[in-house]
C-alpha positions as CSV (number, residue, x, y, z in Angstrom):
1,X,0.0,0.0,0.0
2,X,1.0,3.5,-0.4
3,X,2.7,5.3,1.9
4,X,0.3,7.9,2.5
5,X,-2.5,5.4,3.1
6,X,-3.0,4.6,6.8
7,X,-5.1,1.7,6.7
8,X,-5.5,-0.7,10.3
9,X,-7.8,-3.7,10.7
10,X,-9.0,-4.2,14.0
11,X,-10.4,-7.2,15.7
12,X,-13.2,-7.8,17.5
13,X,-12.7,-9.1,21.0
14,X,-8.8,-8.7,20.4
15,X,-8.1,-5.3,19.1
16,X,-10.7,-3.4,20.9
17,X,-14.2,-4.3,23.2
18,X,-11.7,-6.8,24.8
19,X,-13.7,-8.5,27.6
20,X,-17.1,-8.2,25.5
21,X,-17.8,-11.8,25.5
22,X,-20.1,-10.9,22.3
23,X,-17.5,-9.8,20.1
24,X,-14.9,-12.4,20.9
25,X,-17.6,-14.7,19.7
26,X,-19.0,-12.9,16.9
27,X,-15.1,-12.0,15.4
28,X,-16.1,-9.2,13.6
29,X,-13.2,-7.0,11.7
30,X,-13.8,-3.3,11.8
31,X,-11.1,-1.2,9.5
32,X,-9.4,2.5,9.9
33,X,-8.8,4.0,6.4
34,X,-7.6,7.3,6.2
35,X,-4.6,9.6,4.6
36,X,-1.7,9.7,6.6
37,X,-1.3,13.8,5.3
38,X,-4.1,15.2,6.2
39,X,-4.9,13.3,9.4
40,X,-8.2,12.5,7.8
41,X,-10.0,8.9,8.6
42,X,-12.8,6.7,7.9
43,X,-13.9,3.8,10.5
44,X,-15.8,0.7,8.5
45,X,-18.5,-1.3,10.7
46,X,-17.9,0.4,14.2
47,X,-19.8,-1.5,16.7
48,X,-19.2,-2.8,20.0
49,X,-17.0,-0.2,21.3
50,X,-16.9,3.1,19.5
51,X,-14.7,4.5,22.3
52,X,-12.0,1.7,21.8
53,X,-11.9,2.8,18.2
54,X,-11.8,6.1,18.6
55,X,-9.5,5.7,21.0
56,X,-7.1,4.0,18.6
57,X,-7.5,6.9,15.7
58,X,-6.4,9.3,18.4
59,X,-3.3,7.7,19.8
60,X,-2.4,7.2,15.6
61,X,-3.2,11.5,15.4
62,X,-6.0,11.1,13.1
63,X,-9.4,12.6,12.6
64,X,-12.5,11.2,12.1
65,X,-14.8,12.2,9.1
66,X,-16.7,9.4,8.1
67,X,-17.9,6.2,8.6
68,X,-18.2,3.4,5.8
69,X,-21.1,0.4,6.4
70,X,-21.0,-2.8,4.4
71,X,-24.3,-3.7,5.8
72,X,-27.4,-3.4,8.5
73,X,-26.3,-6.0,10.5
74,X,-26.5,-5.3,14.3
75,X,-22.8,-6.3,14.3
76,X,-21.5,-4.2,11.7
77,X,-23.6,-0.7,12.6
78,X,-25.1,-1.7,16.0
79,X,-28.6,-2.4,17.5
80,X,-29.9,-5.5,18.5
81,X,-28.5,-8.7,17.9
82,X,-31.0,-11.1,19.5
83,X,-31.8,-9.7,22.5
84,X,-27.9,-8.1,23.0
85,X,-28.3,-4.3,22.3
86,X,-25.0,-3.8,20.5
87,X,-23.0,0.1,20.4
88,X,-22.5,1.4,17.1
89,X,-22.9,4.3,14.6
90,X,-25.9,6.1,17.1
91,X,-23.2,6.2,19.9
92,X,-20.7,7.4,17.4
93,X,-22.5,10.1,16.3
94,X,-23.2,11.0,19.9
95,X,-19.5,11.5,20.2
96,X,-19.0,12.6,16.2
97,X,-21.3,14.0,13.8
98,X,-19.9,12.8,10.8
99,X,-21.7,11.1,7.6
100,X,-22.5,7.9,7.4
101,X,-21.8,6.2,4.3
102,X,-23.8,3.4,3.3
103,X,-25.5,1.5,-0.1
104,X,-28.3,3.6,-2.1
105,X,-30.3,-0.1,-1.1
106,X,-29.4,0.0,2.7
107,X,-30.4,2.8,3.7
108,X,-33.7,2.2,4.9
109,X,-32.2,-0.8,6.6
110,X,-29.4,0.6,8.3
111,X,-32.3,3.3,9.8
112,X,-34.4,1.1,11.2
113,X,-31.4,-1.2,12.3
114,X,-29.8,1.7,14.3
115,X,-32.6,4.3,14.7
116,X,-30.1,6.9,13.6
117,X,-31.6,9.9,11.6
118,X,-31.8,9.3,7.3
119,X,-30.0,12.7,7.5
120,X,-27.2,11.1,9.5
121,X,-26.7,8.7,5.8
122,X,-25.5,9.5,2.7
123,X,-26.2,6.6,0.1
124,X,-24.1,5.7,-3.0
125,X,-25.0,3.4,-6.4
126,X,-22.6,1.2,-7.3
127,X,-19.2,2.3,-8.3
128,X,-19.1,5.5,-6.5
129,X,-15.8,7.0,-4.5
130,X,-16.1,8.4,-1.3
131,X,-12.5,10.5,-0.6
132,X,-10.7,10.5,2.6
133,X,-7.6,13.2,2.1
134,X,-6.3,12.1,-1.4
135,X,-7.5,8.4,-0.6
136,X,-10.4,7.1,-2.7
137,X,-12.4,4.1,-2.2
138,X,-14.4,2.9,-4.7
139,X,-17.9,1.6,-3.3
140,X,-19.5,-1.7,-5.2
141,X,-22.4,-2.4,-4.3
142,X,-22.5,-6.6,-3.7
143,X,-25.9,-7.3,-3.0
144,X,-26.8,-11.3,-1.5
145,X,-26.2,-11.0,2.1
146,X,-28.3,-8.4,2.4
147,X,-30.5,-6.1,-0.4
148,X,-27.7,-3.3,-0.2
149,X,-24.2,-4.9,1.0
150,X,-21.3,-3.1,-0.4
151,X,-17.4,-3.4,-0.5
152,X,-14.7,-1.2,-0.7
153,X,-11.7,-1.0,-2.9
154,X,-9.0,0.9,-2.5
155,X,-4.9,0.8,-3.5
156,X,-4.4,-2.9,-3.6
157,X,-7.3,-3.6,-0.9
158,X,-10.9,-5.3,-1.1
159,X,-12.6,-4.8,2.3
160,X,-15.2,-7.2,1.4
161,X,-17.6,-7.2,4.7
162,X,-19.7,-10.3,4.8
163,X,-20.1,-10.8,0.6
164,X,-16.8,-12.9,0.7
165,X,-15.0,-14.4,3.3
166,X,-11.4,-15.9,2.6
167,X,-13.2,-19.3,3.1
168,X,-17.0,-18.9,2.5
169,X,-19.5,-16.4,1.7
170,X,-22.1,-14.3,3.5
171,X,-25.2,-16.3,4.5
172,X,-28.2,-15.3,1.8
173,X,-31.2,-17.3,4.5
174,X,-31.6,-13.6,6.2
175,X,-34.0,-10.9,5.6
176,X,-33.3,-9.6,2.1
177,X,-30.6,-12.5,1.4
178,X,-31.0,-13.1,-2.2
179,X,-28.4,-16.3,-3.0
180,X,-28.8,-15.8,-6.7
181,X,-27.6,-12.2,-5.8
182,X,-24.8,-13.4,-4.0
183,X,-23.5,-15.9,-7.0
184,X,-23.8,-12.4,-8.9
185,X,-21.7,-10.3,-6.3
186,X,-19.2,-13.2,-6.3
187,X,-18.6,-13.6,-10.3
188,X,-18.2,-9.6,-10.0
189,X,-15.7,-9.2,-6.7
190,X,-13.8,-12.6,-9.2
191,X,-13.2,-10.6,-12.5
192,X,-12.0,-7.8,-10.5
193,X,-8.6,-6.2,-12.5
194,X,-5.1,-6.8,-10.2
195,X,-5.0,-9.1,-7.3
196,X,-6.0,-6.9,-4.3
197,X,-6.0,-8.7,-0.8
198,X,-9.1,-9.3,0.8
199,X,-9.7,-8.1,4.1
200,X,-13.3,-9.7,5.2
201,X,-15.9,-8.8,8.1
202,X,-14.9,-11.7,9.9
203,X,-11.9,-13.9,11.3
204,X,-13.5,-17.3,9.9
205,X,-10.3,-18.7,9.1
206,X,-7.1,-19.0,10.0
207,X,-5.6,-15.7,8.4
208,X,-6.9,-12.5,8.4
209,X,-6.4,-11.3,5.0
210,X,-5.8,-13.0,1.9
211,X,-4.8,-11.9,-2.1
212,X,-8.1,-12.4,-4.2
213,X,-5.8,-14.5,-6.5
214,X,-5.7,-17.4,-3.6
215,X,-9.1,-16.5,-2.3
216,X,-10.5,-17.1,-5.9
217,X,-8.5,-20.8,-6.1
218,X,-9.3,-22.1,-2.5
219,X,-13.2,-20.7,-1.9
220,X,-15.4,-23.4,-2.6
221,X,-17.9,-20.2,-3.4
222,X,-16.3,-20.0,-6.4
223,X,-15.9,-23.4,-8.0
224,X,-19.7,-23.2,-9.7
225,X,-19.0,-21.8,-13.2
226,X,-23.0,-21.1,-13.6
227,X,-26.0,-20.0,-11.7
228,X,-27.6,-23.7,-11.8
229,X,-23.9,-25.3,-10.6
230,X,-24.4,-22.4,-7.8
231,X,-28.1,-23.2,-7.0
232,X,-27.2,-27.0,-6.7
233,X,-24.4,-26.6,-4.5
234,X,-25.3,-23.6,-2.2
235,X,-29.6,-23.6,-2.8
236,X,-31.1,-20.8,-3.9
């Protein structure tokens, strides 16, 4: 990655909310992004323990001006997970009022997920940028998991949230899962130009991060070469 970029992926359980005996077990990844020039940064799927990560920007001497969402989950944004009433961008912005950047399709979800304001989001179509500094990350919208999930790429990084895991996809047997949508997504995040490294929204196996190169040759998500091959090996 470039120098300028300052880029961090944080760990659930590990890297920050240590003690919260739901992150350790959910393993969720939450990512700093930011340019290391202008002291600018982005936090992608704060929940748990805004503090912690604000906490961590601060001791690095950057600023927050954003947030990034892949999805509605409670998890990824906050709410409630279950009966567990999980922190997230509503405590955030009671600490920061910054944007909140989310899918043109998820924001309606993300609303009712986190009871935040529609005012507090700023939706993007597929393809979009949203700058931090002189950083740019490119949102694609990779719908499946959820009616609006979306990834980020940026420099030589795919922060893929829960469309693609480095063994496995996002489950598509939630609310607004859509598995033919998900075989889509997948096909689109494979053809992508250059080998960026993958950095998912969970630790689901051993390493953290993988290049999409390996990814693409060890996922069994990607061995179907055709919508039926995908419906008669993952349903749908």
């Amino acid at each position: 990655m470039s120098e300028r970029l300052y880029f961090r992926q944080l760990l659930a359980g590990r890297d920050f909310a240590v003690g919260d005996p739901v992150a350790t077990q959910m393993r969720n990844f939450s990512y700093l992004i930011g340019d290391r020039v202008t002291g600018e940064a982005v936090v992608v799927d704060p929940a748990y323990a805004v503090d912690d990560l604000l906490g961590v920007l601060a001791d690095d001497d950057m600023r927050l001006v954003g947030v990034l969402a892949t999805h509605h989950h409670p998890d990824h944004v906050g709410g409630d997970l279950m009966g567990f009433g999980l922190p997230g961008v509503a405590e955030l912005l009671e600490r920061r009022q910054v944007p909140i950047h989310v899918a043109d399709a998820e924001l309606e979800w993300v609303r009712r997920t986190t009871g935040v304001s529609g005012s507090d989001l700023v939706g993007h179509p597929h393809d979009d940028t949203v700058d931090i500094g002189a950083v740019a990350v490119r949102t694609l919208h990779t719908p499946g998991h959820t009616p609006g999930s979306q990834c980020f790429l940026l420099d030589n990084a795919l922060v893929a949230g829960d469309t693609l895991f480095l063994d496995g996809c996002g489950r598509t047997d939630l609310p607004g899962g859509d598995a033919d949508e998900m075989y889509r997504s997948l096909r689109h995040l494979a053809d992508l130009p250059g080998d960026p490294v993958v950095y998912p929204g969970h630790m689901y196996s051993a390493e953290p991060s993988a290049p999409l190169s390996r990814v693409r040759g060890d996922n069994v998500v990607f061995r179907p070469r055709s919508l039926d091959e995908w419906r008669l090996m993952f349903g749908g």
